[in-house]
N, C-alpha and C positions, 0 to 999 in steps of 0.2 A: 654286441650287448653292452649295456651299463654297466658301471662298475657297482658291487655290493662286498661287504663283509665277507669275509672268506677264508676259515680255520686252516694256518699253514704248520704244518707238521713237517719239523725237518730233522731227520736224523740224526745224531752223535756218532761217526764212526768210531770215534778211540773206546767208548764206553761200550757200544756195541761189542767188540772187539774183546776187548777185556770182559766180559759176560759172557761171549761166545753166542751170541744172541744173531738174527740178521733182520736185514729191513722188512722182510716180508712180515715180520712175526710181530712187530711196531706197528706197520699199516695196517694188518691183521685186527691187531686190536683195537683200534683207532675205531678199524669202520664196524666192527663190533657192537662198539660202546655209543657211536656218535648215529652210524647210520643203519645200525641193525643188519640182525644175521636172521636167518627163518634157521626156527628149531625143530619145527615140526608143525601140524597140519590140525583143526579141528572143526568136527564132521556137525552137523545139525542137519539130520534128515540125505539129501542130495547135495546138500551145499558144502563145501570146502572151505575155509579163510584159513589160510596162513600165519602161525605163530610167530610174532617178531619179539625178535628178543635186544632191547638193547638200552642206555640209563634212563631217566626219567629227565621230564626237560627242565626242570631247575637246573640241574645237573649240567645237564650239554650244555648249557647257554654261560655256568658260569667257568672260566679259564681256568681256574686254580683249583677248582674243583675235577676237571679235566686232567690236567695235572698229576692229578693221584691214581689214576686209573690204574690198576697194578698191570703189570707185564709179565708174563710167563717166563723167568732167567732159567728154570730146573723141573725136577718134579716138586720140591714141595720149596718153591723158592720164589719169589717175584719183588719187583722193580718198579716205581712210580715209574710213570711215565715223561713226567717231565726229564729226568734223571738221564732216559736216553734220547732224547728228544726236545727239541726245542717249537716252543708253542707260542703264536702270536696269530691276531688276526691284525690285518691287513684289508685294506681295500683292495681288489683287483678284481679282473673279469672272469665270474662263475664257471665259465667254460672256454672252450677255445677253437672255434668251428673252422672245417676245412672245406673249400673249395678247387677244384682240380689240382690236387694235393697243396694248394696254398693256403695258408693260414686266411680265413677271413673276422672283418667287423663289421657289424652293419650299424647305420643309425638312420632309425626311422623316424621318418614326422609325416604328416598329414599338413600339406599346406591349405591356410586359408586365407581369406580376403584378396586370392590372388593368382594370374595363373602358373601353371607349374613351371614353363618354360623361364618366366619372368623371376620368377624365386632360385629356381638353379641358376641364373646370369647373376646374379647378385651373391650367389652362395660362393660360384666359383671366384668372382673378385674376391670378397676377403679371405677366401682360402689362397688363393692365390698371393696377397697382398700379408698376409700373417701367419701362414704355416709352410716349412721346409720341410718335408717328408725325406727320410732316408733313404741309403741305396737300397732298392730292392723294393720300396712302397708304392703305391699307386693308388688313386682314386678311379672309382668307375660309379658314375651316377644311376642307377636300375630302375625298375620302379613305371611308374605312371612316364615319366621322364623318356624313360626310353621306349614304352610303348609306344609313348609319340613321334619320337625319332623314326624308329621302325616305320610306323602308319603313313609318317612324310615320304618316308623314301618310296615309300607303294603309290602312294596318290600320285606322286612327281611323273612317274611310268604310267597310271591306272586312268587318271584325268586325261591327259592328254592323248590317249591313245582311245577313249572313250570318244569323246570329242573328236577326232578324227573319223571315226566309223560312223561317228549320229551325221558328222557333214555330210560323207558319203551320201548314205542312204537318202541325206533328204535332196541330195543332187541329182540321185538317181530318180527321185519321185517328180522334181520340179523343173529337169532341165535348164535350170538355170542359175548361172553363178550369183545374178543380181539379189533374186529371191531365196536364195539358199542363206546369203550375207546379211539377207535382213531378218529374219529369222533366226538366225544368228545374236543379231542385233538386240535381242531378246534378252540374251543370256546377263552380258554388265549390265542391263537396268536392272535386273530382278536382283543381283548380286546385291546391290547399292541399297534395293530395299530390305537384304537379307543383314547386313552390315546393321543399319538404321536400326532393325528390329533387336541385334546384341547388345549395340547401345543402350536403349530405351530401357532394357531390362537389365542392363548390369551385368550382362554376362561376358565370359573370356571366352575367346577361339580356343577349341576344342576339335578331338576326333568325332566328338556328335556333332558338332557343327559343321563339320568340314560333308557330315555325311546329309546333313540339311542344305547345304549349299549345291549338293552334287543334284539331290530329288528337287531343290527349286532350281537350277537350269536345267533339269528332265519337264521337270512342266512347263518352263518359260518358253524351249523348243517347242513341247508338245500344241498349247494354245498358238505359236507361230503358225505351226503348219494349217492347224486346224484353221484359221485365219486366212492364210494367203493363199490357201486352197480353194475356200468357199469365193475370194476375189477374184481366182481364175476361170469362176466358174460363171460368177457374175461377167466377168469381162467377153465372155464367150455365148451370153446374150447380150450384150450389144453396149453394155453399161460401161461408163467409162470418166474418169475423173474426176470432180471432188463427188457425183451425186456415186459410183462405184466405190467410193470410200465409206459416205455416211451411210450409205444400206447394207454393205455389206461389216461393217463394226456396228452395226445396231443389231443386226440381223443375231453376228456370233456372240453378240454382248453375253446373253443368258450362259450359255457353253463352254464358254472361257471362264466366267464365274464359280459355276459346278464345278469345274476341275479344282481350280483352285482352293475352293472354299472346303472340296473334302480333304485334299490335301493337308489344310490348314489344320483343320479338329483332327487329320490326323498324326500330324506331328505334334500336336501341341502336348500330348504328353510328356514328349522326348525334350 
């Protein structure tokens, strides 16, 4: 967290001591006077709201005025408070949050005009280059950042083992390595147009992109097979080289399209 104002109330032992007073009976009143005690309860019909009892806020807000708050020393006895205690405010951080028992801080930002992976290489240079963290500190970047991280380490395992079963299957459909590779062949051209399209728009590689990249080589194979299927089928009435090419891509022109095109409106939200 940021740092903010922050009322530090710090003991007087010898004074304590000498009044026979203890700390508890100092914080006691502190949070009394500053953050409210409930005195009791009132009722309107079913409803409940809690009696807070504690000074008004001109009061809390001015120091010296704080200062004066008496302290309980006896039964009919009391003690400004400044008197056993010492009162300043200070900048420091409102609370103090813990993470697997270690102290944590977070600073959050929302990066823009940029992508995330590219702001953290840059963030780490000058942290790197202008801050010495003590024994025992460490950075750990979280966040969007490491969601990505994570998602990379999946895709690196999830792609390529995808990719391996879609070759499979379409080997097993086509018996043959030649037409399995060109269909294949499919996938870098679409990628190049999918690239082309980030650009054009101004957009950063992303987990969404990475999962638009994945459904356009599901349909760059797709429209493959659909292709070199209907070619073998041509080839198997009699048809056979440039005139088996231009009938059989005129033929699937329409069908390669429909795929693609619903594909298209339907990404295009994303």
């Amino acid at each position: 967290r940021g740092k903010s104002p922050v009322l530090q109330v710090v003991s007087r032992p010898a004074q304590l001591k000498k009044l026979g007073l203890s700390k508890e009976t100092v914080l006691t009143t502190v949070e009394t006077a500053i953050g409210g005690t409930e005195a009791g309860y009132l009722f309107e019909g079913i409803q409940r709201f809690p009696i807070l009892v504690r000074l008004k806020e001109s009061v809390r807000e001015n120091l010296s005025d704080i200062g004066q708050i008496p302290v309980g020393a006896g039964e009919h006895f009391t003690v400004p408070l400044n008197e056993v205690a010492k009162l300043e405010i200070q900048e420091t951080y409102g609370d103090i949050r813990r993470e697997n028992t270690k102290k944590r801080a977070a600073v959050l930002i929302n990066v823009r005009g940029t992508d995330t992976a590219s702001f953290i290489e840059i963030a780490r240079s000058a942290i790197e280059q202008n801050l010495t963290l003590p024994s025992g500190y460490y950075l750990e970047w979280g966040g969007s950042f490491k969601n990505l991280e994570l998602a990379k380490q999946r895709l690196l395992v999830v792609v390529p083992l995808a990719l391996s079963l879609v070759f499979a299957m379409i080997y097993m459909a086509f018996g043959s390595v030649l037409q399995t590779l060109l269909v294949f062949g499919c996938v870098p051209m679409a990628l190049i147009g999918g690239v082309l399209g980030l650009m054009v728009n101004g957009l950063e590689f992303s987990i969404s992109a990475a999962v638009g990249f994945i459904a356009l080589s599901g349909i760059a194979v797709l429209n493959g097979v659909v292709l070199v299927s209907f070619l073998n089928t041509l080839r198997q009435q009699g048809l056979s080289g440039d005139e088996l090419i231009e009938r059989g891509t005129s033929l699937r022109l329409r069908p390669v399209i429909m795929t693609a095109v619903t594909d298209i409106f339907g990404f295009l939200p994303m």
